[in-house]
Backbone bond lengths (Angstrom), bond angles and torsions (degrees), N, CA, C in turn:
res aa  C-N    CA-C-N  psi(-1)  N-CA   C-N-CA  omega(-1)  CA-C   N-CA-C  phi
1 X - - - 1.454 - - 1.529 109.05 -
2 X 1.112 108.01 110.48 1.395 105.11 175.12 1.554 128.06 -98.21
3 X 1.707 134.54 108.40 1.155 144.31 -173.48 1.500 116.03 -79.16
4 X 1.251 113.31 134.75 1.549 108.81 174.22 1.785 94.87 -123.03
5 X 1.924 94.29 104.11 1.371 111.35 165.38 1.433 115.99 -74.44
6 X 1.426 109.30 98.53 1.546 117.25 -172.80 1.806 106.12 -168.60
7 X 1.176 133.49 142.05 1.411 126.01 159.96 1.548 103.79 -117.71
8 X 1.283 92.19 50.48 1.932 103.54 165.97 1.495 104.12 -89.82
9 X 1.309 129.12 126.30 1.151 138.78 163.87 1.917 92.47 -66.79
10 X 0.869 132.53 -67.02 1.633 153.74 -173.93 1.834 99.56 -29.21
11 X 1.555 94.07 -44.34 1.688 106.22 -161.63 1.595 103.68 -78.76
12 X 1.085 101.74 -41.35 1.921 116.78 -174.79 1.578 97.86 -64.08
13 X 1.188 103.35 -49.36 1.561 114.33 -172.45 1.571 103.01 -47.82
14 X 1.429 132.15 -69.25 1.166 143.82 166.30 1.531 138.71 -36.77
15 X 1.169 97.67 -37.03 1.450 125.94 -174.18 1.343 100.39 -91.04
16 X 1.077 136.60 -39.14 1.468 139.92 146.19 1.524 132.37 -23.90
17 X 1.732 78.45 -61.96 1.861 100.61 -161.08 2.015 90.57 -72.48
18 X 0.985 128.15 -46.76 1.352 117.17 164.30 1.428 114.65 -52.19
19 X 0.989 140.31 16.88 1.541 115.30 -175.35 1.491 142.12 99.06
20 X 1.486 107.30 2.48 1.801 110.31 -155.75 1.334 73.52 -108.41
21 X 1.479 111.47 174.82 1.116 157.19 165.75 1.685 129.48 -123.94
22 X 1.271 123.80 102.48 1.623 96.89 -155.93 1.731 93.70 -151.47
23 X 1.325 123.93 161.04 1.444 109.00 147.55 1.580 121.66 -93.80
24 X 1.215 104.93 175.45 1.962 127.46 178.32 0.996 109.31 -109.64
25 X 1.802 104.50 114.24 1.423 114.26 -177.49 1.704 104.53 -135.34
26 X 0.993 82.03 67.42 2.130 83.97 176.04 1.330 107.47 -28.98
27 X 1.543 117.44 144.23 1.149 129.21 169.76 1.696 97.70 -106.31
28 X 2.058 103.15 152.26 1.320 93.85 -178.11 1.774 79.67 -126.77
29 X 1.601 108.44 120.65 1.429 106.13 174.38 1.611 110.42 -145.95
30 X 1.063 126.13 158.57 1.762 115.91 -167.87 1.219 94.63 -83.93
31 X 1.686 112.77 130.99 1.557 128.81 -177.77 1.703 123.30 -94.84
32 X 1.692 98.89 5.79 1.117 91.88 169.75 1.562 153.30 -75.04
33 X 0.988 143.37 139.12 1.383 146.75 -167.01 1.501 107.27 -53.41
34 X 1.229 130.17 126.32 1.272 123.60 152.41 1.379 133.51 -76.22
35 X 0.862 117.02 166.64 1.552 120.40 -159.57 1.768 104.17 -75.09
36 X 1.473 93.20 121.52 1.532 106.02 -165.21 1.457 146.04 43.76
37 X 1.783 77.35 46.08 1.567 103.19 -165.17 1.728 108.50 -82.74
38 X 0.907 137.66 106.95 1.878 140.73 167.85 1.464 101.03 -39.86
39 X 1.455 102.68 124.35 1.281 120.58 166.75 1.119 120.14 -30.52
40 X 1.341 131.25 -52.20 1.707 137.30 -170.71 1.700 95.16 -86.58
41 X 1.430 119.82 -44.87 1.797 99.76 179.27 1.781 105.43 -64.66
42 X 1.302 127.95 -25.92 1.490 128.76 161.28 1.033 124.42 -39.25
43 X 1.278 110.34 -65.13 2.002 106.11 179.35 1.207 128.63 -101.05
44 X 1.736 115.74 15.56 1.364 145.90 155.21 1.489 88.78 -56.11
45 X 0.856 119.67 -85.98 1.511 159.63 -162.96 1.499 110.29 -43.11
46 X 1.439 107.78 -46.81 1.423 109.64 -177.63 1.560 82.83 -96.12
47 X 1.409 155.37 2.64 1.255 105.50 174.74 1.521 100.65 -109.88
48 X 0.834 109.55 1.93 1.835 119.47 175.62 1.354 101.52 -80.78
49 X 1.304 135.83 -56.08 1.628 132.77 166.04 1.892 117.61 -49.89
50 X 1.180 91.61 -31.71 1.527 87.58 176.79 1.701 111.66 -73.40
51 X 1.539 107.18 -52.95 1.470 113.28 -157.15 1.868 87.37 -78.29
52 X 1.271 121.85 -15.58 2.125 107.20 159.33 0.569 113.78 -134.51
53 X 1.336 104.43 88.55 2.098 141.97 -165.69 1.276 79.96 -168.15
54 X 1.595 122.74 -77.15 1.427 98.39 -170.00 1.490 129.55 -99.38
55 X 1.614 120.23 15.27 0.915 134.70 167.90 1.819 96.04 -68.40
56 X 1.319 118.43 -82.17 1.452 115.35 165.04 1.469 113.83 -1.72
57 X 1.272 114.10 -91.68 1.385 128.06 174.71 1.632 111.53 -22.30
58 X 1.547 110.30 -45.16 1.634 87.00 -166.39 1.812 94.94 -96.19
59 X 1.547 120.83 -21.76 1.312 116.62 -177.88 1.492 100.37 -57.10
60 X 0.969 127.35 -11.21 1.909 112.12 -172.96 1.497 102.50 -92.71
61 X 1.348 105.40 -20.12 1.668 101.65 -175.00 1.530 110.60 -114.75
62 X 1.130 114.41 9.77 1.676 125.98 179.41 1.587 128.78 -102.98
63 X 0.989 134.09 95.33 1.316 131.49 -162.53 1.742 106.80 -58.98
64 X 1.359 111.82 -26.16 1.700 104.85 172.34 1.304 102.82 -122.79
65 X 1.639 121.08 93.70 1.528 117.94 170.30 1.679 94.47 -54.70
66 X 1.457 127.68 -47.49 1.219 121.07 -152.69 1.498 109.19 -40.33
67 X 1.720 124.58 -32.28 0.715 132.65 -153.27 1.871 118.59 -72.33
68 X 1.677 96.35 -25.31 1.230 115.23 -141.05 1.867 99.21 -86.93
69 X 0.819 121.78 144.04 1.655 122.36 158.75 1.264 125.89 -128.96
70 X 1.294 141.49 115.66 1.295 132.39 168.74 1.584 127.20 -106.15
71 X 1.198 98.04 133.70 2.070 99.61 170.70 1.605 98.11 -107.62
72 X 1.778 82.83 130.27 1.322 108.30 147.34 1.205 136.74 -114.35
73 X 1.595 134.11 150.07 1.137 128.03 -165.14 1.398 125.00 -140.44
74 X 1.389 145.77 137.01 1.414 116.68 -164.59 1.697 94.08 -163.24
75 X 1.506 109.83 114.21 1.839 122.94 167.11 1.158 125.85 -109.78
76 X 1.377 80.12 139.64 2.208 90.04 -169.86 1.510 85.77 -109.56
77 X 1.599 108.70 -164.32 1.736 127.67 175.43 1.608 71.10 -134.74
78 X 1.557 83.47 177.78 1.359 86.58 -170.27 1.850 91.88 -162.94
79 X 1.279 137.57 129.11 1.380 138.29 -159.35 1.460 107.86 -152.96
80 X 1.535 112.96 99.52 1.622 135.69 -153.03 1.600 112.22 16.61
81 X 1.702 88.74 66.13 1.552 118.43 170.33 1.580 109.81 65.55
82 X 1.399 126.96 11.91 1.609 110.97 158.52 1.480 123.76 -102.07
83 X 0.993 145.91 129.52 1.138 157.65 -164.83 1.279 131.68 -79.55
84 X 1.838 90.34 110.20 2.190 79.51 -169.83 1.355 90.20 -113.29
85 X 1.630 97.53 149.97 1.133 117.53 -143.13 1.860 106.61 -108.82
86 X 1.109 145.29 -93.76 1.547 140.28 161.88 1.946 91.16 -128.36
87 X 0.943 116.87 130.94 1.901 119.11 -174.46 1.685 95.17 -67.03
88 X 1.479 85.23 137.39 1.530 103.55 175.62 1.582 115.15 -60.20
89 X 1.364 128.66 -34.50 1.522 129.35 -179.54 1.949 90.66 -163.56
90 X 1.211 108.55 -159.99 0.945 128.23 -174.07 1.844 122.93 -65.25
91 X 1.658 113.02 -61.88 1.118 121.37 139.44 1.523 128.89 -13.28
92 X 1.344 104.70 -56.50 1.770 102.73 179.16 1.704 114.40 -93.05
93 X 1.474 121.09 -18.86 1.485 112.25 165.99 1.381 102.74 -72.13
94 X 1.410 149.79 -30.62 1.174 141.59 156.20 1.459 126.21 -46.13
95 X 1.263 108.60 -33.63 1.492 100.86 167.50 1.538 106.89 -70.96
96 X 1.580 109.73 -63.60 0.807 120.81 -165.83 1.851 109.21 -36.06
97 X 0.943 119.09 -50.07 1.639 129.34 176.34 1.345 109.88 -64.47
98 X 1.138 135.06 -31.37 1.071 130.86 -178.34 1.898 106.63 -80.76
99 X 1.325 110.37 -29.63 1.473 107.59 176.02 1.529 102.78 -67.06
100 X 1.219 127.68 -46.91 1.423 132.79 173.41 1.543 123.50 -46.10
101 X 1.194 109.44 -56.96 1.377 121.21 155.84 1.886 115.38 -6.51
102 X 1.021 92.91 120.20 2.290 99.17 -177.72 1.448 102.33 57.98
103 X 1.341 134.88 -1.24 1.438 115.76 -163.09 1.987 121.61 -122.28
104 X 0.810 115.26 148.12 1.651 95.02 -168.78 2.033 98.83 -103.47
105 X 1.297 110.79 127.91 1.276 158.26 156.74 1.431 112.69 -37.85
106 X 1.597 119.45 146.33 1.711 97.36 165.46 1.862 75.36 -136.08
107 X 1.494 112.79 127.61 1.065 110.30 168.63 2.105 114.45 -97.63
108 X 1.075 110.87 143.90 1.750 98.69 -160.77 1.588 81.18 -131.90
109 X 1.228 96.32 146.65 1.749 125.44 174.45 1.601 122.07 -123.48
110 X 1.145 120.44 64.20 1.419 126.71 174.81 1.927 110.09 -39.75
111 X 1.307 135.10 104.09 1.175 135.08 136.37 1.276 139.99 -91.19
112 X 1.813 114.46 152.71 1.234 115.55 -146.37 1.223 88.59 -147.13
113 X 1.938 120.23 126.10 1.504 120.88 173.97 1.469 117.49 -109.51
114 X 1.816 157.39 92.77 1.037 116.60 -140.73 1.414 76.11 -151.12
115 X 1.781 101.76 133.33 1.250 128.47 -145.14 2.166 83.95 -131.60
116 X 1.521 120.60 -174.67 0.715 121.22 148.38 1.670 166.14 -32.36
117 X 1.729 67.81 -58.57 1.811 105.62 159.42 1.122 120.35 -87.03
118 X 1.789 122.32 -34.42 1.611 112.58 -169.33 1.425 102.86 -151.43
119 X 1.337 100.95 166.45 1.114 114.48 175.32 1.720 115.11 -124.79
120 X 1.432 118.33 93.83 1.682 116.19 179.66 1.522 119.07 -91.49
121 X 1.368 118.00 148.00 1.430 111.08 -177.74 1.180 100.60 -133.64
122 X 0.982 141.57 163.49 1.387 163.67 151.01 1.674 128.50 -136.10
123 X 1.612 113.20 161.53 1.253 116.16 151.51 1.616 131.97 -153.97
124 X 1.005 99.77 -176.37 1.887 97.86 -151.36 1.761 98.51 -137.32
125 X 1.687 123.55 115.78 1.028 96.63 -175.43 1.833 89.48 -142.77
126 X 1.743 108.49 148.91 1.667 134.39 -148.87 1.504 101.62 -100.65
127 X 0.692 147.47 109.52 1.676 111.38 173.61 2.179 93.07 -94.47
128 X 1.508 106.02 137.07 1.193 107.38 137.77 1.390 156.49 -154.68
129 X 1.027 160.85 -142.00 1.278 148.96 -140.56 1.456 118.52 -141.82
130 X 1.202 136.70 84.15 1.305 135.22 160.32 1.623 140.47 -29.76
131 X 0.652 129.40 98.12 1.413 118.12 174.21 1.676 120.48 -62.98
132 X 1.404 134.33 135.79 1.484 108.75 162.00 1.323 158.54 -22.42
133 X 0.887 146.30 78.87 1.195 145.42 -176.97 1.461 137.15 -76.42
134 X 0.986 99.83 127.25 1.957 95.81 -178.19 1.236 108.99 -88.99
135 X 1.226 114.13 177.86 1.503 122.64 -165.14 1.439 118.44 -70.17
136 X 1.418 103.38 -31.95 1.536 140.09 -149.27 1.893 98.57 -89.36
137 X 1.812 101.08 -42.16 1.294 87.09 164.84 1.416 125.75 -90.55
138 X 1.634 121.56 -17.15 1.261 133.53 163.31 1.749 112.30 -35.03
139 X 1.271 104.69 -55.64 1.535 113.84 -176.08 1.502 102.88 -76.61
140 X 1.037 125.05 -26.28 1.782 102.46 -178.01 1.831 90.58 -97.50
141 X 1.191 125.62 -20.66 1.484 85.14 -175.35 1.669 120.20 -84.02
142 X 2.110 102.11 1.63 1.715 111.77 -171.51 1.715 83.21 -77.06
143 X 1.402 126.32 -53.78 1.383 132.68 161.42 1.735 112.68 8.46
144 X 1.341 104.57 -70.39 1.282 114.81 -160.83 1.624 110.27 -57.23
145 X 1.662 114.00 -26.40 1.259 139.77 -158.23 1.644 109.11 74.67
146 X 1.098 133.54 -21.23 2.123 133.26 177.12 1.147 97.04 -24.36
147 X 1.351 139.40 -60.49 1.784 138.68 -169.14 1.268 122.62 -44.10
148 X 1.330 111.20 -47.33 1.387 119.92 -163.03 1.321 130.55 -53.92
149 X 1.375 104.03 -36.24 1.562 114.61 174.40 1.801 119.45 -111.54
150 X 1.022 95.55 27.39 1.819 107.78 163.05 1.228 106.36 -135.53
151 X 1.213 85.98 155.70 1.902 121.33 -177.30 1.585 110.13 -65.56
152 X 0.885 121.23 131.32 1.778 111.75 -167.04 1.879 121.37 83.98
153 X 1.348 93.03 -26.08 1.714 95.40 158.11 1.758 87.28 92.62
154 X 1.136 123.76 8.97 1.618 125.59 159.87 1.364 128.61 -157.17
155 X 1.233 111.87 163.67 1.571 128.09 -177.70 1.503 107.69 -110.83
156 X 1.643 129.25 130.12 1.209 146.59 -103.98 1.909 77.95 -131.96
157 X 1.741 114.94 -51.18 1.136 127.84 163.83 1.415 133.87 -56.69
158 X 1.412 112.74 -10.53 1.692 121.82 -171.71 1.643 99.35 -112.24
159 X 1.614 92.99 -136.10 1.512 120.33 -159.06 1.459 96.43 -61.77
160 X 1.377 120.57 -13.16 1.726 109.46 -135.35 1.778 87.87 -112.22
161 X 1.432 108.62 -7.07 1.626 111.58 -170.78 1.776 104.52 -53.49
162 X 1.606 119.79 -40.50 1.043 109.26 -156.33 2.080 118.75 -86.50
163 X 1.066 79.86 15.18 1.885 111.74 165.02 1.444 103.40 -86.31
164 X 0.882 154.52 -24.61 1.592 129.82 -142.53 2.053 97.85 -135.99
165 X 1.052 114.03 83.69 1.492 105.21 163.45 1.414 119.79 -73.39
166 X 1.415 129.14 10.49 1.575 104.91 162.64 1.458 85.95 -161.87
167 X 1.244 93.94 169.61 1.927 103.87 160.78 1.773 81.06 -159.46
168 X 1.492 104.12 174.24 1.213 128.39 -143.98 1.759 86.30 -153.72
169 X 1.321 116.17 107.56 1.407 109.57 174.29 1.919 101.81 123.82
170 X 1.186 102.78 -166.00 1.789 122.59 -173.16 1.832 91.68 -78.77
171 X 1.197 109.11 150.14 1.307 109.50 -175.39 1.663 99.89 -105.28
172 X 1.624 100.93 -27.94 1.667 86.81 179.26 1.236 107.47 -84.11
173 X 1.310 135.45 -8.03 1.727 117.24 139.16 0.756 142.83 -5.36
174 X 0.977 96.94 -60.45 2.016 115.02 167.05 0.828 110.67 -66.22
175 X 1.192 134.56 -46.34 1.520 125.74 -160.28 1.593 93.06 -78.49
176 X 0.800 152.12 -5.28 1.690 155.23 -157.32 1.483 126.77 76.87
177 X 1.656 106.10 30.52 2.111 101.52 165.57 1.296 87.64 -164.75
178 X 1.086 99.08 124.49 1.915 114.50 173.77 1.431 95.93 -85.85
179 X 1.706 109.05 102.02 1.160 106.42 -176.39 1.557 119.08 -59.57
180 X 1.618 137.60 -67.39 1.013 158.03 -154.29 1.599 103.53 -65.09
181 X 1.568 122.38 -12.54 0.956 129.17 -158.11 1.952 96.55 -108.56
182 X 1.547 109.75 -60.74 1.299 120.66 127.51 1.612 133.70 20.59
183 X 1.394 78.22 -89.12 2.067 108.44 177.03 1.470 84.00 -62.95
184 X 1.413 143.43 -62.61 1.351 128.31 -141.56 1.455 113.75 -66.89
185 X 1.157 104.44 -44.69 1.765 137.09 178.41 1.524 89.41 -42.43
186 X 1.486 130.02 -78.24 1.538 149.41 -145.63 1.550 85.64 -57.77
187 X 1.828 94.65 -60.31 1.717 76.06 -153.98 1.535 116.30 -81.24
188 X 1.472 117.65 7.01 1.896 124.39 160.08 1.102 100.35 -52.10
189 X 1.170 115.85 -53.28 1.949 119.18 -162.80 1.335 104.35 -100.90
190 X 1.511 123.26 43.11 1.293 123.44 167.48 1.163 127.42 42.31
191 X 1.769 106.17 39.91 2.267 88.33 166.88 1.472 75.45 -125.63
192 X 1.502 80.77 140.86 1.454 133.79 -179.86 1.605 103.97 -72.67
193 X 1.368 124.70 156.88 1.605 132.58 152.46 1.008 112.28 -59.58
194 X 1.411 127.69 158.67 1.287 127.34 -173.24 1.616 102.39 -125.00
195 X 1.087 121.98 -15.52 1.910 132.68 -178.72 1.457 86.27 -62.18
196 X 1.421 103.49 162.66 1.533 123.07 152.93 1.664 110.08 114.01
């Protein structure tokens, strides 16, 4: 049985469109950064705590943990290596966008597969490219509300696409699951596709 510890609408979406079959088991774990923690040991870290958080959870109530697998997954932005994180309200996705503004980004996706036997991690990181922004569009695109609940204060798939002429890297990165990277993980630890 394979679990995808995540309450990403974005992640289910993806994980889908390839082929898996899985349930949604949000993990609830504190996402904060430790003190002078590297971006990539960060969401290593948080997605390995998430995916055995709820691996735990179902091994206590599961008569075959062997059975069980969970992915976890967890993306920051990241802007000459400090880490912005999802904007606290409105006020701070405006900053946050405005630091982005002319400058290119490395967005990183820490994944985490953790089965009985093991625990694998990986990560996957995009760099991309902002276009300028004025203030005027800053405020209508916080408007829409899209910012609020991503890392970097936007979604790569929405309003915010027509900002970005390049990225450099996996595109579903951005969106929050490096698919191909993903797929590789699943099929090390033997789960199969479920389409077909």
């Amino acid at each position: 049985m394979l679990v995808l510890a995540s309450a990403s609408p974005r992640r289910r979406e993806l994980l889908a469109q390839v082929g898996y079959r899985f349930e949604v088991r949000p993990a609830h774990i504190c996402e904060d950064p430790r003190d002078g923690e590297e971006p990539i040991a960060y969401v290593t870290r948080l997605a390995r705590e998430k995916a055995e958080a709820v691996f735990r959870d179902l091994a206590a109530a599961e008569p075959k943990p062997g059975e069980i697998a969970v992915l976890g997954a967890d993306t920051t932005v990241t802007l000459d290596n400090s880490i912005l994180g999802k904007p606290e309200d409105t006020a701070d996705a405006a900053r946050i966008l405005r630091l982005l503004s002319s400058r290119t980004h490395r967005v990183i996706t820490g994944v985490s597969l953790v089965t009985a036997e093991r625990t694998e991690v990986a990560a996957e990181v995009t760099a991309v490219r902002f276009l300028t922004l004025s203030d005027e569009e800053i405020a209508a695109y916080i408007s829409t509300g899209e910012p609020m609940d991503k890392a970097g204060a936007y979604g790569i798939q929405g309003h915010a696409a027509r900002w970005i002429p390049r990225i450099e890297g996996c595109y579903f990165n951005v969106m929050g699951l490096p698919l191909a990277l993903v797929c590789s993980l699943l099929e090390a630890g033997g789960i199969q596709l479920s389409h077909g």
